[in-house]
N, C-alpha and C positions, 0 to 999 in steps of 0.2 A: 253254259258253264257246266263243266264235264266234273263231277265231284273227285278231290283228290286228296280229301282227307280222312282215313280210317276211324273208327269207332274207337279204338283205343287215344288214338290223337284227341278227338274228342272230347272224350268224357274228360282227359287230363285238362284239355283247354277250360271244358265247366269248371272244374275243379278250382282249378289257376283263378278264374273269375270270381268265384265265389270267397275266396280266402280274402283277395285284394280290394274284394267289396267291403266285406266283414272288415280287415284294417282300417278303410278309408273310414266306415260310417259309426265305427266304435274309436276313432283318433289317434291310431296310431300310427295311423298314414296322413300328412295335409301338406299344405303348404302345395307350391305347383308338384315336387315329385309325388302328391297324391293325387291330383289331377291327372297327372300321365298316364300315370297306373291306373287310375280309373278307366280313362279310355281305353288303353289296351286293354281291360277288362272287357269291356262293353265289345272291342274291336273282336275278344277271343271268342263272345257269346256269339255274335252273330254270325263269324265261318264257322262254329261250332253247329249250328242249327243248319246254315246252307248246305254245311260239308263241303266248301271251296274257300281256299286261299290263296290269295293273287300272288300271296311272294313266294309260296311255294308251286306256283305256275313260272316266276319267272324265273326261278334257282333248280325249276325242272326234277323238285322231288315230288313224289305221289306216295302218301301211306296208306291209301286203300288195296284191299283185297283187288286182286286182277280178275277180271270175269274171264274165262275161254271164249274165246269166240266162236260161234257153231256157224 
């Protein structure tokens, strides 16, 4: 897996997770639309950490920096 998410992607992804944690487990998020959200929480942590995202493999965007090739 060739990483294809930049560091600003990123951190916004934590970000995202961390707001929609904090809703969910202070109750202002339940019910299944907290559930959903949780997961793609948890979905945004983990491409966050790998730096790869399958649906942005398959929608063929890349937000990382481009290395030159030597």
């Amino acid at each position: 897996m060739k990483k294809n998410m930049g560091i600003a992607d990123r951190v916004l992804r934590i970000i995202i997770a961390i707001v929609i944690g904090a809703l969910f487990f202070t109750g202002y998020l339940y019910d299944w639309w907290g559930i959903v959200l949780l997961v793609l929480a948890i979905i945004f942590v983990i491409t966050s950490f790998v730096g790869f995202c399958p649906a942005y493999r398959i929608l063929g965007i890349k937000t990382c920096a481009r290395n030159p090739e030597k």
